[in-house]
ZATIFI-791840 format. One record per residue: residue in three letters; x, y, z of N, C-alpha, C in turn. Coordinates in Angstrom, 1 decimal. Layout:
ZATIFI-791840
- ALA,X,Y,Z,X,Y,Z,X,Y,Z
...
end
This chain:
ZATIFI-791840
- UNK,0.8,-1.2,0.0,0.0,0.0,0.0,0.9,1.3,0.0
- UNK,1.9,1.3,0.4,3.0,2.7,0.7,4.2,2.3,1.4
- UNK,5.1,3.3,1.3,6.3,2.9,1.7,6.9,4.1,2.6
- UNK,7.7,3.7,3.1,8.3,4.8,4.0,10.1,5.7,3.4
- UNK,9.3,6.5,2.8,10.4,7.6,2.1,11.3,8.4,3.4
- UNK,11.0,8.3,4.8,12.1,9.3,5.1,12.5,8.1,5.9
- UNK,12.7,6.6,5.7,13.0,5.7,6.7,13.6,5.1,5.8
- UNK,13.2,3.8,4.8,14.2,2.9,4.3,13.4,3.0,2.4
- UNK,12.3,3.3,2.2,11.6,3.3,1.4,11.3,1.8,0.4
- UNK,11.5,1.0,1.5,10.9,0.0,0.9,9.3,-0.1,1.0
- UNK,8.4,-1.3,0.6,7.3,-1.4,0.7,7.0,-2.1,1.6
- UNK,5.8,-1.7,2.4,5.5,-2.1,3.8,4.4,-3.3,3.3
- UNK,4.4,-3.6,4.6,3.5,-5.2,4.4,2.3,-5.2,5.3
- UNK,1.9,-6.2,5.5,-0.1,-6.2,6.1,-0.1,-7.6,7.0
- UNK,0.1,-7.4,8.0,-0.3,-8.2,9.6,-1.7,-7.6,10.2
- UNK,-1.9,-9.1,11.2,-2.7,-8.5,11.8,-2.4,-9.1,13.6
- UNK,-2.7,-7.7,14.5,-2.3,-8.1,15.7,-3.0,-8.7,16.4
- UNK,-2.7,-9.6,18.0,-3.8,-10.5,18.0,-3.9,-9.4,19.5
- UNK,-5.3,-9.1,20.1,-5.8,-8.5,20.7,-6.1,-9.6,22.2
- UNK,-6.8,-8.9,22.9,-7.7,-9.7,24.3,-8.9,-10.6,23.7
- UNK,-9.4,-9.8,22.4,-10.9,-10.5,22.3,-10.7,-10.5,21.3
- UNK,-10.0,-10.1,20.2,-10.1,-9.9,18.6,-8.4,-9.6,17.8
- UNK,-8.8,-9.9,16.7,-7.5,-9.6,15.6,-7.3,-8.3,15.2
- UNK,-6.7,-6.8,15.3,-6.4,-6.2,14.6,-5.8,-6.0,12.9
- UNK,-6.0,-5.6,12.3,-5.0,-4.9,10.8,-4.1,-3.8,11.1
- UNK,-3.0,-4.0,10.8,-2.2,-3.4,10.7,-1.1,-3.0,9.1
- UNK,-0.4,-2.5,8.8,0.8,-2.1,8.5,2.1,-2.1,8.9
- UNK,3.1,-2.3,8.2,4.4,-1.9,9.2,6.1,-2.6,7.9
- UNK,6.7,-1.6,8.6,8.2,-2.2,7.6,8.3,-3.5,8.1
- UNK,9.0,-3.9,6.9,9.7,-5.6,7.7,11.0,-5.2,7.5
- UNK,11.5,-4.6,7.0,13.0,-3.9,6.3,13.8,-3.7,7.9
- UNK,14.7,-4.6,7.9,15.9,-4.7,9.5,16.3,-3.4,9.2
- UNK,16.9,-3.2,10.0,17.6,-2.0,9.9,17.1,-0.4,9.9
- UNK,15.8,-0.5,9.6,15.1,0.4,9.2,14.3,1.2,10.9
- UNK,14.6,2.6,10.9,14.1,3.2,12.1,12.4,2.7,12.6
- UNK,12.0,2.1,11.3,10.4,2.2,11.8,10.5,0.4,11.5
- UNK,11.1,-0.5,11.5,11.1,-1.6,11.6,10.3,-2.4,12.4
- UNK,9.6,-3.3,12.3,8.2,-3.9,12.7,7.9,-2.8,13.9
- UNK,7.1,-1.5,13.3,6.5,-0.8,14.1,5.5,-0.3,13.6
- UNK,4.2,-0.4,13.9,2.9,-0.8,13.2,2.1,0.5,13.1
- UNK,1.3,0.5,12.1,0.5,1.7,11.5,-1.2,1.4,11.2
- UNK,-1.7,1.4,11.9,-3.0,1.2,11.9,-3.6,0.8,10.9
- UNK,-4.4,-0.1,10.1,-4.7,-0.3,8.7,-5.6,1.1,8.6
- UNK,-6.9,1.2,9.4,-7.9,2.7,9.4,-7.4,3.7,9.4
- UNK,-6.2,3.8,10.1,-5.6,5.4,9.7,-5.0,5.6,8.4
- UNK,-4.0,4.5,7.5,-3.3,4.4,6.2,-4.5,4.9,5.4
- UNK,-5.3,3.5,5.3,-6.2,3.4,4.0,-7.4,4.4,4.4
- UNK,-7.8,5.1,5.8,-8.3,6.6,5.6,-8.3,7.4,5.0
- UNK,-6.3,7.4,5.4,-5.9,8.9,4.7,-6.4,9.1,3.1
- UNK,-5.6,7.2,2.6,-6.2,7.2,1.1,-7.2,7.4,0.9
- UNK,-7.7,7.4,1.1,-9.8,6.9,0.7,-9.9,8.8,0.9
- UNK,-9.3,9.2,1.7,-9.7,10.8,1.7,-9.4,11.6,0.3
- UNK,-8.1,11.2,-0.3,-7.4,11.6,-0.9,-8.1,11.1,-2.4
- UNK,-8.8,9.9,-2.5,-9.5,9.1,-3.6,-10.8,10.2,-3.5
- UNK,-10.9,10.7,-2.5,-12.9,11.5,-2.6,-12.5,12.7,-2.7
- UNK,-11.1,13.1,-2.6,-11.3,15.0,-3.0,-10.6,14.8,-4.3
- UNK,-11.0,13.5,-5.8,-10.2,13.7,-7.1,-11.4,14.4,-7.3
- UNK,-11.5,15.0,-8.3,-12.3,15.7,-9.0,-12.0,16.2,-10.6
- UNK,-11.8,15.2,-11.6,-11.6,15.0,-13.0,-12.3,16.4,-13.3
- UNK,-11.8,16.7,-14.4,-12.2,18.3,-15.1,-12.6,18.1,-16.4
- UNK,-13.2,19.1,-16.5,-14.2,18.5,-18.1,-13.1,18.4,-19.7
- UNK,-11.7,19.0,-18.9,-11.4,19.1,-19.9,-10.1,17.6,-20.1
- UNK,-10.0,17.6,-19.0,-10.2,15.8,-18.5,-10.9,14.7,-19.2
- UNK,-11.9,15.0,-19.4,-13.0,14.3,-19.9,-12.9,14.4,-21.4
- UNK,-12.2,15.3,-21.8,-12.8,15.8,-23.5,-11.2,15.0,-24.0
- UNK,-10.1,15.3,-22.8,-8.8,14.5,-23.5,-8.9,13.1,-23.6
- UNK,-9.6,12.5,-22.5,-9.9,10.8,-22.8,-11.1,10.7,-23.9
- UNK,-12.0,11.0,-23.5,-12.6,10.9,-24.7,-12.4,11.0,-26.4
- UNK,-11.0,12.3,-26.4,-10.5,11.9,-27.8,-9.8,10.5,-27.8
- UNK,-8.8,10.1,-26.9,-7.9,9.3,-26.6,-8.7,8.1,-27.1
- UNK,-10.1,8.0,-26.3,-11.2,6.3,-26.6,-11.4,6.4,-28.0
- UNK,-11.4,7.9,-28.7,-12.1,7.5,-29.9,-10.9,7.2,-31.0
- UNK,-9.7,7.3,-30.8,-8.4,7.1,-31.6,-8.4,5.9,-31.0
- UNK,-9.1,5.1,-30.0,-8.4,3.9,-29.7,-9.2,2.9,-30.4
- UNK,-10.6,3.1,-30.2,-11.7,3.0,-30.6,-11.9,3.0,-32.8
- UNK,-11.3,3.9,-33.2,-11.4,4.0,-34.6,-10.2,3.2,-35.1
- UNK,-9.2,2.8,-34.3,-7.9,2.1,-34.5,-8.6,0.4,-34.7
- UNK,-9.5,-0.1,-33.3,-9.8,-1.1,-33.6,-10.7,-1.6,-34.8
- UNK,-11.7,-0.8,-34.7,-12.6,-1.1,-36.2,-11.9,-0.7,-37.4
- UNK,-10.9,-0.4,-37.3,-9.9,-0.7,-38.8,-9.5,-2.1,-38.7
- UNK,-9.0,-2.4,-37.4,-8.0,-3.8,-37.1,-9.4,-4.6,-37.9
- UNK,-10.6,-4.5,-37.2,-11.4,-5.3,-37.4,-11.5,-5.6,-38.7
- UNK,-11.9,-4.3,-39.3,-12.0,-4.4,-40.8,-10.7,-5.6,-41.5
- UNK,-9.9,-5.0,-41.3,-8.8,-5.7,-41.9,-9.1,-7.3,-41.8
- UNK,-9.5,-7.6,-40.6,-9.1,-8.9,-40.0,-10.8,-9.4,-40.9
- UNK,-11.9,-8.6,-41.0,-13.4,-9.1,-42.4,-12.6,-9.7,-43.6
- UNK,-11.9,-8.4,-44.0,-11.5,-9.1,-45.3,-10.7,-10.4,-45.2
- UNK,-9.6,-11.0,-44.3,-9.0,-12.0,-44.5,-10.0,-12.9,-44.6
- UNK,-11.1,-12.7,-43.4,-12.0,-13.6,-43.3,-12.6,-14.2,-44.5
- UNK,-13.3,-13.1,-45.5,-13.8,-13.4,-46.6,-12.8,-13.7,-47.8
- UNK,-11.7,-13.8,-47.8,-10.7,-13.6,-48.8,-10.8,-15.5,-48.4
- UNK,-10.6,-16.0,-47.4,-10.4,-17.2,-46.2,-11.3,-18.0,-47.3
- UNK,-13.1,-17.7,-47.0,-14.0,-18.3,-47.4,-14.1,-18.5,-48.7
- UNK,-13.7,-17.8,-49.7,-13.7,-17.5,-50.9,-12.4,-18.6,-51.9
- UNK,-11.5,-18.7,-50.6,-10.3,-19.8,-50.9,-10.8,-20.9,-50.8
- UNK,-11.4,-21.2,-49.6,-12.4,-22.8,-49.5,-13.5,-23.1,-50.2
- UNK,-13.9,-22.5,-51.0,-15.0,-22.3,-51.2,-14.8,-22.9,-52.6
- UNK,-13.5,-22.2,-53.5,-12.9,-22.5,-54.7,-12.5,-24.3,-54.5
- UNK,-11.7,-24.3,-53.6,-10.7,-25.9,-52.9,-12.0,-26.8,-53.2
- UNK,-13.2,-26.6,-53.0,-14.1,-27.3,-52.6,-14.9,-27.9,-53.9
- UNK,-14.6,-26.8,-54.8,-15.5,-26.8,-56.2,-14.8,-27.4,-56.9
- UNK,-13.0,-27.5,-56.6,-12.5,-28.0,-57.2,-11.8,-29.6,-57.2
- UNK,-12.2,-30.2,-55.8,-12.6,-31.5,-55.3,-14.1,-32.0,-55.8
- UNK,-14.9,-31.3,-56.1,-16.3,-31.9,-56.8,-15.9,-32.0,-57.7
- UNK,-15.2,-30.8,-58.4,-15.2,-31.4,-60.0,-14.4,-32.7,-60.0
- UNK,-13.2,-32.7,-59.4,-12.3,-34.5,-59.3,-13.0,-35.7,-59.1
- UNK,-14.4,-35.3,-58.2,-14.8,-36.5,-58.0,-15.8,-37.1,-59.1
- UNK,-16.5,-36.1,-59.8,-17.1,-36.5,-61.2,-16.2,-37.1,-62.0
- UNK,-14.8,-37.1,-62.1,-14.2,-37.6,-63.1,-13.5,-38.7,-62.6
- UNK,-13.5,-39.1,-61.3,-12.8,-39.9,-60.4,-13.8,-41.1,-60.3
- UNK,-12.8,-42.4,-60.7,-13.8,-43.9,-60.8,-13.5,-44.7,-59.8
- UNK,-12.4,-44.6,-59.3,-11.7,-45.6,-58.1,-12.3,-45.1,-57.0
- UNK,-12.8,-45.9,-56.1,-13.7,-45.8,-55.2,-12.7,-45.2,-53.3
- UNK,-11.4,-46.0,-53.5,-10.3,-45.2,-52.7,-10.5,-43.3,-52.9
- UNK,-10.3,-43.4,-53.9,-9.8,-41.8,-54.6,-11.2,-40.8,-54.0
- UNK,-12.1,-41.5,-54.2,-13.2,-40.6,-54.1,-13.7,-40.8,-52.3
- UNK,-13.5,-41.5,-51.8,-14.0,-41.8,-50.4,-12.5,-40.1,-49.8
- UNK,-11.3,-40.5,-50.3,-10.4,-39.3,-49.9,-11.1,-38.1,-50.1
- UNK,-11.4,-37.9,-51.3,-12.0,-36.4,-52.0,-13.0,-36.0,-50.9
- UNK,-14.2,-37.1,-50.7,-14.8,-37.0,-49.6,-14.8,-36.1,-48.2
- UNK,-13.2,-37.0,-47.7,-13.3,-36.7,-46.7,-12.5,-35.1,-46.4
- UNK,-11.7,-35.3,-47.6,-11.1,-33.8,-47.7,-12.5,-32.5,-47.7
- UNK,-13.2,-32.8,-48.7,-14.3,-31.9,-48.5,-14.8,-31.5,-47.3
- UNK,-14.9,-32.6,-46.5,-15.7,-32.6,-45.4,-15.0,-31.7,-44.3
- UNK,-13.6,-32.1,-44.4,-13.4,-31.4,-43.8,-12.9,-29.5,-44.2
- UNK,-12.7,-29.3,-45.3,-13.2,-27.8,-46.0,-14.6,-27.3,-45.5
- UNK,-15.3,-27.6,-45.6,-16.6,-27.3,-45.1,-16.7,-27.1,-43.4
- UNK,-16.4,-28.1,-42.7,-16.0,-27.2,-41.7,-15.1,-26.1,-41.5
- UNK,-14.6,-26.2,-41.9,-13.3,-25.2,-41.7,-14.2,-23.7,-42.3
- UNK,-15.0,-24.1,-43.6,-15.8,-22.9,-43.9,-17.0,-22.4,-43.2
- UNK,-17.5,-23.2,-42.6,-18.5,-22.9,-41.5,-17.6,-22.2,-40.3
- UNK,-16.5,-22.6,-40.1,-16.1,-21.9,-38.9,-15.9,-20.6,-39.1
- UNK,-14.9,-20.6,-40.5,-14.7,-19.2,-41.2,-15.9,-17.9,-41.1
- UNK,-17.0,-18.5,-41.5,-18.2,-18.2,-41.5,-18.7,-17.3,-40.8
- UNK,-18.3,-18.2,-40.0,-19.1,-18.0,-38.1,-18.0,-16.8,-37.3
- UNK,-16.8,-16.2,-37.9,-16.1,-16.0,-37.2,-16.5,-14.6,-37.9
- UNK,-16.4,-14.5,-39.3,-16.7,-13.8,-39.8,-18.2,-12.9,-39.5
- UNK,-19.5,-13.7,-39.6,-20.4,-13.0,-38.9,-20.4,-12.7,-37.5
- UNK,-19.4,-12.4,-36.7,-18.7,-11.6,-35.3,-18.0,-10.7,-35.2
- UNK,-17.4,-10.3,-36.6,-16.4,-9.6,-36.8,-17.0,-8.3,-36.8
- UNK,-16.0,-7.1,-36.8,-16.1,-6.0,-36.9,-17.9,-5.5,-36.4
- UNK,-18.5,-6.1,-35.3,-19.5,-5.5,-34.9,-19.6,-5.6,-33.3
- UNK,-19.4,-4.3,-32.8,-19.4,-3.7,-31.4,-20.0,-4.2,-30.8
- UNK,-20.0,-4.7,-29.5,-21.0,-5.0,-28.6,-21.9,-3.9,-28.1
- UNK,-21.1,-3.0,-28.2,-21.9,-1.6,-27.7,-21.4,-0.1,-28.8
- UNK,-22.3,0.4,-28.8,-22.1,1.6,-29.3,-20.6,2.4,-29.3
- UNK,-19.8,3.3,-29.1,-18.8,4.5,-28.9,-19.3,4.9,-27.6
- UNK,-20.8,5.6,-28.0,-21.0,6.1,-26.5,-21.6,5.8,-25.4
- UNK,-22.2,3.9,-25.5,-22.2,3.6,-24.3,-20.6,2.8,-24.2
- UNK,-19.9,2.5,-25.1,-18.9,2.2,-24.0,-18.1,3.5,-23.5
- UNK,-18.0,5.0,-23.8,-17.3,5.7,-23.7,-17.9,5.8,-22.2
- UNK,-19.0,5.9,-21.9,-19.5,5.9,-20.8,-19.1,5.3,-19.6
- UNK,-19.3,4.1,-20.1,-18.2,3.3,-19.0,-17.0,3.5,-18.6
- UNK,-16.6,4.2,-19.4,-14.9,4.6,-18.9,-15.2,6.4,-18.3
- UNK,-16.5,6.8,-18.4,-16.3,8.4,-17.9,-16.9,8.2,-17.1
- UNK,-17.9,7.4,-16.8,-18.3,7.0,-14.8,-17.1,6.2,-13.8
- UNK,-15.7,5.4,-14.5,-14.6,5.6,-14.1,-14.0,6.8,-13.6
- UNK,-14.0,7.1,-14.3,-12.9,8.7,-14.3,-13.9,9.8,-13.3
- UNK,-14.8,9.9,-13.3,-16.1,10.3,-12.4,-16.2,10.1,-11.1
- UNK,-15.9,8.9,-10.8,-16.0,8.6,-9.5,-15.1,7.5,-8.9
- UNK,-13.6,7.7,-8.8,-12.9,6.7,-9.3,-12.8,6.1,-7.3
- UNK,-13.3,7.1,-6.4,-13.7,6.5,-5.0,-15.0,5.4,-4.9
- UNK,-15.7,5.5,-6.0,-16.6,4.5,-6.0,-16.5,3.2,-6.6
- UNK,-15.6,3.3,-7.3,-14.9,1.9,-8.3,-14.0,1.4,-7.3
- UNK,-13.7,1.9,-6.4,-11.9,1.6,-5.3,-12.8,0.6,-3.9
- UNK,-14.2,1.2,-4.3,-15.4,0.6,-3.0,-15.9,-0.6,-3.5
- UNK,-16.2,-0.8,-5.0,-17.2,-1.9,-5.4,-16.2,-2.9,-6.3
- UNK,-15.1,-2.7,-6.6,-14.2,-3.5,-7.4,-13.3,-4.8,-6.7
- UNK,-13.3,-5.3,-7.5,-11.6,-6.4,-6.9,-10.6,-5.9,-7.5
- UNK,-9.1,-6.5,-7.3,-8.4,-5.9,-6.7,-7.4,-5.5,-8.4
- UNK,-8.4,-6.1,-9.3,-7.9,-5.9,-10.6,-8.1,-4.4,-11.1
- UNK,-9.2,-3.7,-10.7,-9.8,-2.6,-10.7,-9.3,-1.6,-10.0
- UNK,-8.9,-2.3,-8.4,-8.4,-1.3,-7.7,-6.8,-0.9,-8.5
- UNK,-6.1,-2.1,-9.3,-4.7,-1.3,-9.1,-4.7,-0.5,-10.6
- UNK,-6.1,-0.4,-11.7,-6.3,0.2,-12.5,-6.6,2.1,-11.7
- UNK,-7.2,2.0,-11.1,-7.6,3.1,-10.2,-6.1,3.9,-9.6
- UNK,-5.4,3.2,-9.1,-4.3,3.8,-8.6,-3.4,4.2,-9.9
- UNK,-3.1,3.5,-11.1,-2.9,3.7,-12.3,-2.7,4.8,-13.0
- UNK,-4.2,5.0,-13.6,-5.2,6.2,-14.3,-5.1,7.3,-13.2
- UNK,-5.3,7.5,-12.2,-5.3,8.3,-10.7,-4.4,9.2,-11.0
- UNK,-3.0,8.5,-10.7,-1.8,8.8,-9.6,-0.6,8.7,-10.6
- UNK,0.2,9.6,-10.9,1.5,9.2,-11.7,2.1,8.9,-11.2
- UNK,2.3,8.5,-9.9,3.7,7.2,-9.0,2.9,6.3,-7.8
- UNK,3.5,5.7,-6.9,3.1,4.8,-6.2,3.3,6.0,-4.9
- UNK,2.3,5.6,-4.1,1.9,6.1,-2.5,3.3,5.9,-1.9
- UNK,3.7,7.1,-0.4,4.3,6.6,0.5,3.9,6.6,1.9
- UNK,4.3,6.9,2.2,3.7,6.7,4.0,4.7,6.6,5.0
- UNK,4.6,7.8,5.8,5.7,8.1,6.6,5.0,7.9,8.2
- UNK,5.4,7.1,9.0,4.9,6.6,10.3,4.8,8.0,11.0
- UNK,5.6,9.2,10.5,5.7,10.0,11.7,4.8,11.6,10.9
- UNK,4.7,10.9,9.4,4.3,12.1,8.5,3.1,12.2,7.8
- UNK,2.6,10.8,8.0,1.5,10.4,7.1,1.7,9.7,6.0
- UNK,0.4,10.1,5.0,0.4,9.8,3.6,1.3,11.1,2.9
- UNK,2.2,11.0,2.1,2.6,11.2,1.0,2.3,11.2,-0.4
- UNK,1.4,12.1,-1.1,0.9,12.1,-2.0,1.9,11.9,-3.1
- UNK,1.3,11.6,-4.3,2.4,11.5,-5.3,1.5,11.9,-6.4
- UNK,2.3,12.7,-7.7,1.4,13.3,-8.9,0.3,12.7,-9.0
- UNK,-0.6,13.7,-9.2,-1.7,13.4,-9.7,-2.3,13.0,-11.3
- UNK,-2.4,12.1,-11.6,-2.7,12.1,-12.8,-3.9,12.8,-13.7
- UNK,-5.0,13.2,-12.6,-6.1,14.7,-12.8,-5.5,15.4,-12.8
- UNK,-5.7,16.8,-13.6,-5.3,17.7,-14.0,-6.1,18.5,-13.0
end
């Protein structure tokens, strides 16, 4: 979660102490040597401080207008990929499709009953391969959602990034600290939280 910059600045770790009736959370260096070395920091006072610091972001519209260009360059990038990736598809089906017409025609001319049971099974298996083609092809290049419902989803991110840090696992949370924050948190036992750039402008 943070580290201690005026002590050893390594990263601190997560115990819990055992009480009269109950388990505490805690914090604390494991780093020997270190002035604040297994000396413990409350988990509610650390991840307070943070959670304070997560509710006064406040993204700016013009925040909002820079990602939103960003999604739509990212966004117009893939529905080319996509495109690109239709045509092989149909370039794909259009090759099996020939392979296939040209194993019928062998087998009209084909008397030996070996030769043609092969032709067969080659076909057979072209046709799957062209059904799959197919099928891959009618998935292609079409969005599950619109531009601006998914842009949406990423500006109720950016919007409320204390409320995503509340309802997410922990894949989400270190997206949050990510997009957030231009460095990693410190935490000083005798100084607090230590903020680090802001990635909001």
């Amino acid at each position: 979660m943070g580290r201690l910059p005026s002590d050893c600045d390594k990263p601190l770790t997560a115990c819990w102490s055992q009480g009269k009736k109950e388990k505490y959370p805690y914090y604390l260096c494991p780093t020997k040597g270190c002035p604040s070395y297994r000396k413990s920091i409350k988990r509610d006072v650390l991840e307070g401080e943070f959670e304070g610091v997560l509710q006064s972001l406040q993204p700016t519209e013009g925040l909002f207008a820079l990602v939103k260009a960003m999604f739509r360059d990212a966004w117009d990038m893939r529905l080319a990929q996509a495109s690109e990736a239709s045509k092989g598809l149909k370039a794909n089906v259009k090759q099996l499709e020939k392979q296939i017409d040209q194993l019928l025609d062998r087998i009209i001319d084909a008397s030996n009953g070996s030769v043609i049971a092969a032709y067969d099974k080659r076909i057979a298996k072209l046709e799957r391969e062209k059904v799959l083609a197919e099928e891959q092809l009618a998935n292609s290049g079409k969005p599950r959602h619109t531009f601006e419902e998914s842009f949406e989803h990423a500006r109720r991110f950016y919007s409320s990034p204390c409320k995503v840090w509340h309802n997410t696992d922990m894949i989400l949370k270190k997206q949050v600290l990510r997009l957030a924050f231009g460095a990693l948190f410190t935490y000083c036992r005798n100084k607090g939280l230590q903020e680090p750039n802001l990635a909001f402008p």
